[in-house]
LUMPA-166983 format. One record per residue: z, x, y of N, C-alpha, C, O, CB in turn; residue in three letters. Coordinates in steps of 0.1 Angstrom, whole numbers, plus 5000, padded with zeros to 4 digits. Glycine has a CB too. Layout:
ZXYZXYZXYZXYZXYALA ...
END
This chain:
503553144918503353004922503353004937504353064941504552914916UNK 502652954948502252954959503352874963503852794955500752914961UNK 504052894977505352824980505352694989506352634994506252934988UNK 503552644988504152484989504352424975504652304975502952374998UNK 504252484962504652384951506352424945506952374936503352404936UNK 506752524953508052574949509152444954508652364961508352744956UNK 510352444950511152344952511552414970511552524974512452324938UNK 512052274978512252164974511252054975511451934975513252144978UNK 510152114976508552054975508551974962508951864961507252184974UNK 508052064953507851974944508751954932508451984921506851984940UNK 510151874937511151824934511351684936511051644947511951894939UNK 511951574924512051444931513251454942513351364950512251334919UNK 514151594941515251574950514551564966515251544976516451694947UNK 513351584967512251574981511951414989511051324988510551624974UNK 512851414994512451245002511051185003510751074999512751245019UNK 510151265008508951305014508051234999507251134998508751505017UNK 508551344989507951374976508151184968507451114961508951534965UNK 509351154973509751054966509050944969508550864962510951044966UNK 509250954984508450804991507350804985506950704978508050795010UNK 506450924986504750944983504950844970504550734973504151154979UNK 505350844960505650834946505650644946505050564940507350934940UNK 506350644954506450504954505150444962504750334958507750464961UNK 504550484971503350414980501850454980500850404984503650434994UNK 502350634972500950724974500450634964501050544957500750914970UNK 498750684965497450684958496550584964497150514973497550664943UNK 495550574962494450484973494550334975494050274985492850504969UNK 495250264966495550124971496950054973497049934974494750044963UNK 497950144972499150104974499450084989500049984993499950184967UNK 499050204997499650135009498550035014498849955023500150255021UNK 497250025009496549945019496749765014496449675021494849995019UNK 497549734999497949604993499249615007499449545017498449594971UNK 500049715003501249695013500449665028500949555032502349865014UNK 499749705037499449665048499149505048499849425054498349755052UNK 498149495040497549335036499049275032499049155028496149315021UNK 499949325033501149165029501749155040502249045042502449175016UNK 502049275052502949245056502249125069502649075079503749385060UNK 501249115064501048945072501448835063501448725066499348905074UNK 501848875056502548725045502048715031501148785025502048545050UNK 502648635028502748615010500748595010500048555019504048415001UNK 500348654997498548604994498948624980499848674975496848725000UNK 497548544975497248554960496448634955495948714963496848444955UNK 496048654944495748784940494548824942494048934941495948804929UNK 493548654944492348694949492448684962491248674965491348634945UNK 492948684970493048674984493148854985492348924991494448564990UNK 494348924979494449074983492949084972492249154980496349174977UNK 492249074963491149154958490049124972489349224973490649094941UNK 489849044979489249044988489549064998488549065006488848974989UNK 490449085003490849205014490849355010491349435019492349175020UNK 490549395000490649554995489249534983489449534971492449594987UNK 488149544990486849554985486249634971485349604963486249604996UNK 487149744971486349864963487049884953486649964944486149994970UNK 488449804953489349784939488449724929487549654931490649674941UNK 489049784915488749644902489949604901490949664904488249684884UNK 489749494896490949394892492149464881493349454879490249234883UNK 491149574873492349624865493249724873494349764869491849694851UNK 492649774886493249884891494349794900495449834902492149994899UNK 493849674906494749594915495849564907496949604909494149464923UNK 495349484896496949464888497649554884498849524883496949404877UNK 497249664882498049784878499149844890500349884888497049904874UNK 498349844902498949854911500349734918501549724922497749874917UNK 499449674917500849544920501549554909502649494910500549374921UNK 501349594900502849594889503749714891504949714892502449594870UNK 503049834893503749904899504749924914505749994915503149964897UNK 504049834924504749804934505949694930507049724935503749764942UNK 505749604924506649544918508049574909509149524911506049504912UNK 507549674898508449764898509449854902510449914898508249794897UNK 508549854913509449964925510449884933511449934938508250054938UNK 510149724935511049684940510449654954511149634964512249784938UNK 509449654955508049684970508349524971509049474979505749754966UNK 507649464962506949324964507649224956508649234948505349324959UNK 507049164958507649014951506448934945505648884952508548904963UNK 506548944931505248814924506248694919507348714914504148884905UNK 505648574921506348464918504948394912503848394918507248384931UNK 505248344900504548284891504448124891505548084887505048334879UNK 503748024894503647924894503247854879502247904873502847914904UNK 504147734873503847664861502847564867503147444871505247604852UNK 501447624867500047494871499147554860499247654852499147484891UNK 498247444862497247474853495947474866495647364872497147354839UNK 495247594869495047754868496347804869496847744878494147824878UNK 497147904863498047964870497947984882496748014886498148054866UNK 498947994894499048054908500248164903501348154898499447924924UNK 499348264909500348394912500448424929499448444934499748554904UNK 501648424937501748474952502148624948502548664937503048374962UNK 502048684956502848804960503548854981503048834991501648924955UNK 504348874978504548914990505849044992506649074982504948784997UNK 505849115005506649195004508149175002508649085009506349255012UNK 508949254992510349234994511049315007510449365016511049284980UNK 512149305005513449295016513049455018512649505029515349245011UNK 513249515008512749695009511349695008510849795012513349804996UNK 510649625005508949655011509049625027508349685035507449535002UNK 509749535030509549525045509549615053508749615063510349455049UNK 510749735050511349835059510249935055510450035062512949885057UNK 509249955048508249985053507349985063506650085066507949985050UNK 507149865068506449825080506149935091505049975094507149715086UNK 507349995096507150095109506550195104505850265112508350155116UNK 506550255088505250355083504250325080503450415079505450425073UNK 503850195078502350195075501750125092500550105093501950075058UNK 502350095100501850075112501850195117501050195127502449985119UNK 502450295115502550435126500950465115499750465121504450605124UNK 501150485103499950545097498650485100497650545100499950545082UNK 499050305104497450285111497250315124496050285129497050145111UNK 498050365131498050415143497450555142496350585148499550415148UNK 497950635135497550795135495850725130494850775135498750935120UNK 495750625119494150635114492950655126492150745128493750485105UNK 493350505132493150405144492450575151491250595151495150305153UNK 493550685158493750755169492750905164491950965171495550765173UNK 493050935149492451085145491351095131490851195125493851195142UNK 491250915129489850925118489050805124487950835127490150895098UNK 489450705125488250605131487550625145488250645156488850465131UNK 486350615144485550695156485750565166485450455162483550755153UNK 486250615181486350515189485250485195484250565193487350525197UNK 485150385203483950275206483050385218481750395219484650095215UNK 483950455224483550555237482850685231482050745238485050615246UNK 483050725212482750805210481550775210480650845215483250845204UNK 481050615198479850565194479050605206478050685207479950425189UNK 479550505216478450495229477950645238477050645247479250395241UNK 478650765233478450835237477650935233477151035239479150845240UNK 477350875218476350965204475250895210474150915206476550935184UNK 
END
């Protein structure tokens, strides 16, 4: 077994391993970025995150929910309103998904000086 899958890699006793677990895969942190501007509804996050289906978004917000990330509050109207927004521990995420849009921002999105210079 090659010794990045050996423990304490790939162990839940892995902080690293654990956080991943809770935020990894392709639309969890970017629903988490879109809240920490404030509570939205569910088509409001499907239209800020383009390339989701609705079955992958809901799956996803239930699992963030789960985790204790977010907060869904259910409205008794007729259409249903569903809000979501971040909880008290989704909040203290904030300084990681802003450093991570920072690193995106700085070592994947091509800056304006690069364009003009192609």
């Amino acid at each position: 077994m090659p010794p990045r899958f050996q423990k304490p890699f790939n162990s839940p006793a892995c902080p690293v391993e654990a956080a991943l677990g809770l935020i990894g895969g392709k639309w969890k942190g970017i629903v988490l970025y879109h809240l920490l501007g404030g509570t939205l509804r569910f088509n409001a996050i499907r239209r800020s995150v383009p390339g989701v289906t609705q079955r992958m978004l809901t799956a996803q917000l239930r699992e963030l929910e789960a985790d204790g990330l977010i907060v869904r509050v259910v409205y008794a109207e007729v259409p249903p309103r569903v809000e979501y927004s971040l909880s008290d521990k989704g909040r203290t995420l904030e300084p990681v998904i802003m450093a991570l849009r920072a690193w995106g921002e700085e070592h994947v999105m091509p800056s304006n000086d690069a364009e003009a210079a192609a």
